[in-house]
The first five atom37 places (N, CA, C, CB, O) and aatype in JSON, in Angstrom:
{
  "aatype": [20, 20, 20, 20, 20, 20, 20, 20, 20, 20, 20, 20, 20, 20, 20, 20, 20, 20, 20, 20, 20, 20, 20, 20, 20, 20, 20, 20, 20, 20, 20, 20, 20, 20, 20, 20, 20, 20, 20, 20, 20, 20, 20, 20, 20, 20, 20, 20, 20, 20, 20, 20, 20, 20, 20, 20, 20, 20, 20, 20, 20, 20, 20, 20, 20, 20, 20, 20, 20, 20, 20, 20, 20, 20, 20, 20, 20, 20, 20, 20, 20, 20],
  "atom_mask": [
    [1, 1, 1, 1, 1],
    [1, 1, 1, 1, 1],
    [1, 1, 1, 1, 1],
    [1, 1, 1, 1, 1],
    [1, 1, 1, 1, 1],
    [1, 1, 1, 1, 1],
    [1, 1, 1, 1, 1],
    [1, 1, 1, 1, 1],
    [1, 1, 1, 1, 1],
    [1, 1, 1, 1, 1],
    [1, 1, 1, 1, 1],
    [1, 1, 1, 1, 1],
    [1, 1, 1, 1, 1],
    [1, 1, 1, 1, 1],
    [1, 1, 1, 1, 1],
    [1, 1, 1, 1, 1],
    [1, 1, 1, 1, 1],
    [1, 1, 1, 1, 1],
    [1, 1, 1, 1, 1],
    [1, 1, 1, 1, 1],
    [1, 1, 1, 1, 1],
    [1, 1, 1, 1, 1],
    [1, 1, 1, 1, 1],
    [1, 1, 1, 1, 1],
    [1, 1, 1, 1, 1],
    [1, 1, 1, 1, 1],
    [1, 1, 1, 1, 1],
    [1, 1, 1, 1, 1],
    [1, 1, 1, 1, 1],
    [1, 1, 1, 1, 1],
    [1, 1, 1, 1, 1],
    [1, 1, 1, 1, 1],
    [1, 1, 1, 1, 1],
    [1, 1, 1, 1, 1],
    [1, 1, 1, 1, 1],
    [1, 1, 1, 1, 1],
    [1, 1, 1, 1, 1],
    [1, 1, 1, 1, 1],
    [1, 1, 1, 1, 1],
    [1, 1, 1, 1, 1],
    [1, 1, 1, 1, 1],
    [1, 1, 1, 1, 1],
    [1, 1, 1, 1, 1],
    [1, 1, 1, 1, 1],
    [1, 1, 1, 1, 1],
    [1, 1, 1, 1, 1],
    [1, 1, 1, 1, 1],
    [1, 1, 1, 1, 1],
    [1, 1, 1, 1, 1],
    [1, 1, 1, 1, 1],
    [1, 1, 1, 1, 1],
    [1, 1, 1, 1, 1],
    [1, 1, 1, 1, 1],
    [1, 1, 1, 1, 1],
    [1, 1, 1, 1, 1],
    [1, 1, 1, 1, 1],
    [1, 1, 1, 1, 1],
    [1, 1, 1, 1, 1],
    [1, 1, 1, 1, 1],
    [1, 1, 1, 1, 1],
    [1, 1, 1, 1, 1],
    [1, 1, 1, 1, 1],
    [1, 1, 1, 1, 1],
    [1, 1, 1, 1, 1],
    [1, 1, 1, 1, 1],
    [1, 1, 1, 1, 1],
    [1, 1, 1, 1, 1],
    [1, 1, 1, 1, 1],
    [1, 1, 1, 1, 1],
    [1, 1, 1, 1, 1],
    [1, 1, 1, 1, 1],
    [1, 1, 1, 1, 1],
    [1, 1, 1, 1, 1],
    [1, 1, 1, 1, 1],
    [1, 1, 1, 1, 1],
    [1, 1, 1, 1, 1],
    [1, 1, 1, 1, 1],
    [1, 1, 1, 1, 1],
    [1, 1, 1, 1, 1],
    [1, 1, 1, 1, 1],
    [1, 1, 1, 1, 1],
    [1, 1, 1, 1, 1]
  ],
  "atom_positions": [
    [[-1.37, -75.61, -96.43], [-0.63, -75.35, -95.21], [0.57, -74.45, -95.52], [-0.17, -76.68, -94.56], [1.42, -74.74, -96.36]],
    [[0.58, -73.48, -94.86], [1.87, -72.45, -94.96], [3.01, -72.82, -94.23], [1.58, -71.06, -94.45], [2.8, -73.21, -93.08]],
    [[4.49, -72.79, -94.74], [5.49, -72.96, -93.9], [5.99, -71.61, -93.58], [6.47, -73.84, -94.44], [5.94, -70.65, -94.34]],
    [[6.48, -71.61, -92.41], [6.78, -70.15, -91.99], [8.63, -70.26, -92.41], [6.28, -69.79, -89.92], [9.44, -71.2, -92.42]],
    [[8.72, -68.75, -92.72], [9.89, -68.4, -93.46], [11.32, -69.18, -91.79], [9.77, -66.02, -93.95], [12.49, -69.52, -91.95]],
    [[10.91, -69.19, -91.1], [11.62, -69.37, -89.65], [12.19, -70.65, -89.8], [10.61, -69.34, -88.28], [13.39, -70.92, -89.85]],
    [[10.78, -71.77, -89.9], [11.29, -73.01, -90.09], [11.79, -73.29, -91.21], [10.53, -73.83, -89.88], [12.21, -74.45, -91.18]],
    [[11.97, -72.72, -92.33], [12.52, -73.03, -93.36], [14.2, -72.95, -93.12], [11.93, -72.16, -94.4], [15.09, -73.74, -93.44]],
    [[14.26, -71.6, -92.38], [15.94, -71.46, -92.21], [16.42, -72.16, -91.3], [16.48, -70.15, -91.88], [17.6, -72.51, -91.39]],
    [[15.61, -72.55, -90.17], [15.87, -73.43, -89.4], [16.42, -74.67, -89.21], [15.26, -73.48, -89.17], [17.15, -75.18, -88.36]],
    [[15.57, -75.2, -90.79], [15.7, -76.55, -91.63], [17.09, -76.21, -92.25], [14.37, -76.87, -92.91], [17.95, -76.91, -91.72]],
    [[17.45, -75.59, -92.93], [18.55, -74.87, -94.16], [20.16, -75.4, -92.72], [18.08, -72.11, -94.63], [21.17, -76.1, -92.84]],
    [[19.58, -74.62, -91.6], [21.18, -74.4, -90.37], [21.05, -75.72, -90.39], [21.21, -73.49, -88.45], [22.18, -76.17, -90.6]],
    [[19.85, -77.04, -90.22], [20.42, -78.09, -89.62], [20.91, -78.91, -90.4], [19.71, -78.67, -88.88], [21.62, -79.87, -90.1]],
    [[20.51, -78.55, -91.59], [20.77, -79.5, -92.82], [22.01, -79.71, -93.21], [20.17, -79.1, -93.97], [22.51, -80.8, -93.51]],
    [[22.9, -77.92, -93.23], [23.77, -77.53, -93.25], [25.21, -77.93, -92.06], [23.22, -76.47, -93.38], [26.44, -77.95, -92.19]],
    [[24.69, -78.07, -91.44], [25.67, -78.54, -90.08], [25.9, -80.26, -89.95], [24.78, -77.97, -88.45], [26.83, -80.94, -89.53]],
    [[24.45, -80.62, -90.57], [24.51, -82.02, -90.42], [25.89, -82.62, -91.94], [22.52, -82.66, -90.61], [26.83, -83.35, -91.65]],
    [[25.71, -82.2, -93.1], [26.29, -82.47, -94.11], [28.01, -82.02, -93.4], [25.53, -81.62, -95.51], [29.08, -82.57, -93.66]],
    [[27.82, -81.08, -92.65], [28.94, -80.28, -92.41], [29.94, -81.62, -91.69], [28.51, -78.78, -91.33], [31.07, -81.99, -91.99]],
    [[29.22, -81.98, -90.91], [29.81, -82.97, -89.83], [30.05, -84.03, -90.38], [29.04, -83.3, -88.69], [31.06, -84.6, -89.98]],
    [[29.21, -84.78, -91.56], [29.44, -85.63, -92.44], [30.86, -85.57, -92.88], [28.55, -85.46, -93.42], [31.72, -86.39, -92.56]],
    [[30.99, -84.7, -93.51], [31.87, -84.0, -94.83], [33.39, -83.77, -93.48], [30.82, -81.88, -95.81], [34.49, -84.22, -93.78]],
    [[33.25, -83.26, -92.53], [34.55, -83.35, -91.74], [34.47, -84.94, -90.92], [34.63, -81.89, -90.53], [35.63, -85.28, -90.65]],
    [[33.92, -85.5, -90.67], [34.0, -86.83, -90.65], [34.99, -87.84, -91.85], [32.57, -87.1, -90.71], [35.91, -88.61, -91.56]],
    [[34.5, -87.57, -93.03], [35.27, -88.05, -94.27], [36.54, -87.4, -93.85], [34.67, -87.58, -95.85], [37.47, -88.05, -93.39]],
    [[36.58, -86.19, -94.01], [37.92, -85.62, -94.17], [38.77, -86.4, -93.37], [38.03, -84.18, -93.8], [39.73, -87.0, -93.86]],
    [[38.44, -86.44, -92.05], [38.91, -86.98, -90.82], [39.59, -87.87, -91.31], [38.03, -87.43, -89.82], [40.73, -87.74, -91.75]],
    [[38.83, -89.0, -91.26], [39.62, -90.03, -92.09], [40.77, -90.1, -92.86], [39.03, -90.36, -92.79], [41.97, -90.3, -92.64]],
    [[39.64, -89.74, -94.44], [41.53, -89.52, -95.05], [42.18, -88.81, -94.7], [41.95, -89.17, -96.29], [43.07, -89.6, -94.41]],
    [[42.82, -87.32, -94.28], [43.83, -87.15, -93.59], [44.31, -88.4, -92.05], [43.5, -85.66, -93.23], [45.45, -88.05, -91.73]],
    [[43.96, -89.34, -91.32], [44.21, -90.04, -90.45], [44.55, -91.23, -92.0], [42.95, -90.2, -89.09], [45.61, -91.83, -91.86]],
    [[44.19, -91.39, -92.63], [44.78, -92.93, -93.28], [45.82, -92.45, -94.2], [43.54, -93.99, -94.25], [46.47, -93.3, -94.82]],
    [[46.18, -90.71, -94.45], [47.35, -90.31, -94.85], [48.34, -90.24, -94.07], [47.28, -89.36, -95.32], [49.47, -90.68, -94.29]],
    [[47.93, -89.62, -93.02], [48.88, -89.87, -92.04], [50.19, -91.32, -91.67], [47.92, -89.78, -91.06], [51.4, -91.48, -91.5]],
    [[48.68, -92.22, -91.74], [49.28, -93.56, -91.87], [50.38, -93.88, -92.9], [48.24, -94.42, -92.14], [51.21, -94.7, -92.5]],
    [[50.46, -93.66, -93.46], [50.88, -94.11, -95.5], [52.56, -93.75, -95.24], [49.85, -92.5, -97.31], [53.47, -94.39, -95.76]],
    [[52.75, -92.34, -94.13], [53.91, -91.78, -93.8], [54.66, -91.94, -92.98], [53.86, -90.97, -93.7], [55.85, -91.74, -93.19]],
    [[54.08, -92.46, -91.47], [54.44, -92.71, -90.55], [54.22, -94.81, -90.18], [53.7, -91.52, -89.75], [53.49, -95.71, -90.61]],
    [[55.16, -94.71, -89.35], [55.03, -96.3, -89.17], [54.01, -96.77, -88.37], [56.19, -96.9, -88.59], [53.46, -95.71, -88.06]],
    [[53.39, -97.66, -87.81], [52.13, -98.0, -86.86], [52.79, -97.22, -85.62], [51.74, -99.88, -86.55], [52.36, -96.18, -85.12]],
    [[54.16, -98.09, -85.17], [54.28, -97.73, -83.74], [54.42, -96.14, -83.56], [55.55, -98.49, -83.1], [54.11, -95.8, -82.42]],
    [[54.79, -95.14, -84.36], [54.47, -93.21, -84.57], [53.13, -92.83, -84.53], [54.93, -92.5, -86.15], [52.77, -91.66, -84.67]],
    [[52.43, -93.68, -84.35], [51.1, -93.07, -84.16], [50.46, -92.04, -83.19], [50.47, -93.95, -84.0], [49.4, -91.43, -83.33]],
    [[51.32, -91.99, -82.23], [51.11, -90.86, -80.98], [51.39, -89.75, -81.51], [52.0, -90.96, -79.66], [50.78, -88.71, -81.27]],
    [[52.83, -89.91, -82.72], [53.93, -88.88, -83.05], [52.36, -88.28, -84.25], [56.01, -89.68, -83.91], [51.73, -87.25, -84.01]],
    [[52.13, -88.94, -85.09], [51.23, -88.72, -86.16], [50.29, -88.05, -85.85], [50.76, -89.71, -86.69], [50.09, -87.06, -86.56]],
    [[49.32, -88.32, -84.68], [48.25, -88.13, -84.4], [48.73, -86.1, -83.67], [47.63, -89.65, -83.31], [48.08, -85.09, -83.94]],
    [[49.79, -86.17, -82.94], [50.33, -84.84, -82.72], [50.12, -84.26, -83.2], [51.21, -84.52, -82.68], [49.51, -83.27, -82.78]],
    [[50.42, -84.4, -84.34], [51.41, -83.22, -85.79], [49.83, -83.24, -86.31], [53.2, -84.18, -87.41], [49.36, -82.14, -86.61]],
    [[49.11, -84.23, -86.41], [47.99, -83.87, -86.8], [46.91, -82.96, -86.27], [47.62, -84.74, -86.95], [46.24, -82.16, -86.93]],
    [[46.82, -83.23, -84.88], [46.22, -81.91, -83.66], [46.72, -80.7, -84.05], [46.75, -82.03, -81.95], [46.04, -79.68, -83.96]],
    [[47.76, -80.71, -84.44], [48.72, -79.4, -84.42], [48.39, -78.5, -85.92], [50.58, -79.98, -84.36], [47.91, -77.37, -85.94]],
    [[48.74, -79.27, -87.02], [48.01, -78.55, -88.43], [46.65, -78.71, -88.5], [48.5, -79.15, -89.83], [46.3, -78.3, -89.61]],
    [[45.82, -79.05, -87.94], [44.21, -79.05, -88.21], [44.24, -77.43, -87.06], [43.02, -81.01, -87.47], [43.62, -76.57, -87.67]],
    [[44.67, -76.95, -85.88], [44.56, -76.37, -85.05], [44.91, -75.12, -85.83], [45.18, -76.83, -83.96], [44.07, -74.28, -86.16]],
    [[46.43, -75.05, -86.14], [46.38, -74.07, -87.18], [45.72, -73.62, -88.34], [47.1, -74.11, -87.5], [45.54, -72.46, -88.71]],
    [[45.4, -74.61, -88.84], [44.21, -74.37, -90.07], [43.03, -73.68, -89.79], [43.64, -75.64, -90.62], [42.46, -72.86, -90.51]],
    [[42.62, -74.22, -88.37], [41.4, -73.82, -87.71], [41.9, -72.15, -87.39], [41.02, -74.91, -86.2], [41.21, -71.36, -88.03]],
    [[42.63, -71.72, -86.8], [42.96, -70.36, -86.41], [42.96, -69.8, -87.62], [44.23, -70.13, -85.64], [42.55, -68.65, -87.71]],
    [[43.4, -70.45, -88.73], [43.63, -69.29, -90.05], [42.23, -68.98, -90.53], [44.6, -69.94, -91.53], [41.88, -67.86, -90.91]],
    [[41.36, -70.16, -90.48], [40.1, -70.01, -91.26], [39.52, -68.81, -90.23], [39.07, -71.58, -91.44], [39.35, -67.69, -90.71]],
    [[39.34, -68.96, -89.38], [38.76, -68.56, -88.27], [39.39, -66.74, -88.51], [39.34, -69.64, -86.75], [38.7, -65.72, -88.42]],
    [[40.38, -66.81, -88.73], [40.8, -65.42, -88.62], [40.55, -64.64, -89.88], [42.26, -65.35, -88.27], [40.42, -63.42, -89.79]],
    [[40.48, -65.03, -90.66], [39.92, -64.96, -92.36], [38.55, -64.08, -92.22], [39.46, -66.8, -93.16], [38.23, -62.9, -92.36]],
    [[37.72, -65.7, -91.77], [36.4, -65.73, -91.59], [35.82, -63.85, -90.73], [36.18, -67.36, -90.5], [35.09, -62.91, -91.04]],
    [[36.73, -64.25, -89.56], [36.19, -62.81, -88.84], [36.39, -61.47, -89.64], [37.01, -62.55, -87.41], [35.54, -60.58, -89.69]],
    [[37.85, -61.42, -90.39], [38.49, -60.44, -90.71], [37.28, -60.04, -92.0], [40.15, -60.81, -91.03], [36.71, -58.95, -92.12]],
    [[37.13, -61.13, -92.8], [35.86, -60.4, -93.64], [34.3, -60.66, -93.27], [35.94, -60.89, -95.16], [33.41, -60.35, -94.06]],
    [[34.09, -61.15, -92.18], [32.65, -60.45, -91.5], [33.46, -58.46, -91.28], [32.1, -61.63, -89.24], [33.06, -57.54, -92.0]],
    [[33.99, -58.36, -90.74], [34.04, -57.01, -90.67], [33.97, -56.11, -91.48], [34.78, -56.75, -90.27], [33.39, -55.03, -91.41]],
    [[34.86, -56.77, -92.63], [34.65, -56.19, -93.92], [33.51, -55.93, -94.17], [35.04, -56.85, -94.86], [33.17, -54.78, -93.89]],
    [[32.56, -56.75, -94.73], [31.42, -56.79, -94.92], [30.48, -56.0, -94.13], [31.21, -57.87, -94.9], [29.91, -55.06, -94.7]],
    [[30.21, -56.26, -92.82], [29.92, -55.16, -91.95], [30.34, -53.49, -92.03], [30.42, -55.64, -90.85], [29.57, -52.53, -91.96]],
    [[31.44, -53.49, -92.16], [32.18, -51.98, -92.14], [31.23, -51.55, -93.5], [34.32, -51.92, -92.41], [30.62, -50.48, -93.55]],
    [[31.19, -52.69, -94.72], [30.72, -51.53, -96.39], [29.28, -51.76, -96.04], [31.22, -52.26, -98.56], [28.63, -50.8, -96.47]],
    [[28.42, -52.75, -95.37], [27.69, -52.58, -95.14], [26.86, -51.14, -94.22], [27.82, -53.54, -94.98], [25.71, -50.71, -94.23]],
    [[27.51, -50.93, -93.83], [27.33, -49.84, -92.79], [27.23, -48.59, -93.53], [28.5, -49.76, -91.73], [26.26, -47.84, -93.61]],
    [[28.57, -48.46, -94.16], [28.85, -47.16, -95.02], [27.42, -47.05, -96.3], [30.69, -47.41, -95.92], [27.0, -45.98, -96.73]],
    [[26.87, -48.44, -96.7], [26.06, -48.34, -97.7], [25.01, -47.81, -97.48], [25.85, -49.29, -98.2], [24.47, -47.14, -98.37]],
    [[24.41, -47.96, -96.21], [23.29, -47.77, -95.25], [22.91, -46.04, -94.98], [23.8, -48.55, -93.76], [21.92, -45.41, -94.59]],
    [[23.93, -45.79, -95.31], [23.88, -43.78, -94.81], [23.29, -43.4, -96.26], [25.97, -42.64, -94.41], [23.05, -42.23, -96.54]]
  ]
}
Protein backbone atom coordinates (compact mmCIF):
# COMPACT_ATOMS: atom_id res chain seq x y z
CA UNK A 1 0.00 0.00 0.00
CA UNK A 2 1.40 3.43 -0.99
CA UNK A 3 1.12 6.48 1.27
CA UNK A 4 0.70 9.56 -0.61
CA UNK A 5 3.39 12.26 -0.03
CA UNK A 6 0.01 14.67 1.07
CA UNK A 7 -0.96 12.55 3.91
CA UNK A 8 2.28 12.23 5.18
CA UNK A 9 2.61 16.12 5.63
CA UNK A 10 -0.65 16.25 6.70
CA UNK A 11 0.21 13.78 9.52
CA UNK A 12 3.76 15.84 10.20
CA UNK A 13 1.13 19.63 10.63
CA UNK A 14 -1.04 17.60 13.07
CA UNK A 15 1.43 15.96 14.96
CA UNK A 16 3.23 19.10 15.12
CA UNK A 17 0.45 21.38 16.46
CA UNK A 18 -0.75 18.70 18.68
CA UNK A 19 2.84 18.45 20.68
CA UNK A 20 2.71 22.24 20.10
CA UNK A 21 -0.38 22.69 22.33
CA UNK A 22 0.94 20.13 24.71
CA UNK A 23 4.26 21.88 25.18
CA UNK A 24 2.33 25.52 25.62
CA UNK A 25 -0.02 23.89 27.94
CA UNK A 26 3.11 22.91 30.27
CA UNK A 27 4.51 26.18 29.77
CA UNK A 28 1.24 27.65 30.85
CA UNK A 29 1.47 26.29 33.93
CA UNK A 30 4.77 26.88 35.11
CA UNK A 31 4.84 30.39 34.23
CA UNK A 32 1.07 30.57 36.24
CA UNK A 33 2.72 28.57 39.39
CA UNK A 34 5.69 31.21 38.98
CA UNK A 35 3.67 33.73 38.99
CA UNK A 36 2.29 32.39 42.17
CA UNK A 37 5.75 31.98 44.14
CA UNK A 38 5.76 36.13 43.66
CA UNK A 39 2.63 37.40 44.16
CA UNK A 40 0.23 36.73 47.15
CA UNK A 41 -3.14 34.55 46.50
CA UNK A 42 -5.36 37.60 46.95
CA UNK A 43 -2.95 39.53 43.55
CA UNK A 44 -4.07 37.09 41.47
CA UNK A 45 -6.15 39.37 39.14
CA UNK A 46 -2.90 41.72 39.47
CA UNK A 47 -0.68 38.43 38.37
CA UNK A 48 -2.76 37.04 35.91
CA UNK A 49 -2.61 40.88 34.12
CA UNK A 50 1.00 41.28 33.95
CA UNK A 51 0.87 37.87 32.73
CA UNK A 52 -1.69 38.61 29.61
CA UNK A 53 0.49 41.47 29.12
CA UNK A 54 4.25 39.74 28.72
CA UNK A 55 2.97 36.57 26.95
CA UNK A 56 1.16 39.34 24.44
CA UNK A 57 4.33 41.02 23.96
CA UNK A 58 6.33 38.02 23.48
CA UNK A 59 3.72 36.98 21.06
CA UNK A 60 4.15 40.34 18.91
CA UNK A 61 7.98 39.94 19.04
CA UNK A 62 7.98 36.34 17.86
CA UNK A 63 5.48 37.12 15.42
CA UNK A 64 7.40 40.07 14.08
CA UNK A 65 10.73 38.11 13.86
CA UNK A 66 8.93 35.27 12.37
CA UNK A 67 7.44 37.54 9.42
CA UNK A 68 10.52 39.73 9.12
CA UNK A 69 12.56 36.52 8.11
CA UNK A 70 9.85 34.79 5.98
CA UNK A 71 10.66 37.82 3.83
CA UNK A 72 14.03 37.41 4.08
CA UNK A 73 13.95 34.18 2.92
CA UNK A 74 11.50 34.91 0.24
CA UNK A 75 13.34 38.12 -1.03
CA UNK A 76 17.00 35.50 -1.47
CA UNK A 77 14.77 33.10 -2.55
CA UNK A 78 13.55 35.01 -5.37
CA UNK A 79 16.88 36.59 -6.30
CA UNK A 80 18.22 32.78 -6.45
CA UNK A 81 15.55 31.81 -8.89
CA UNK A 82 16.72 34.31 -11.86
Amino acid sequence: MEIKPTYIGTMLSLATVAFGLIAAGAWNKFIGDLIAVFFRPGNSVIAEFLYAIGVSVLAIVIVKNLGKLAERESFFGSKMDR
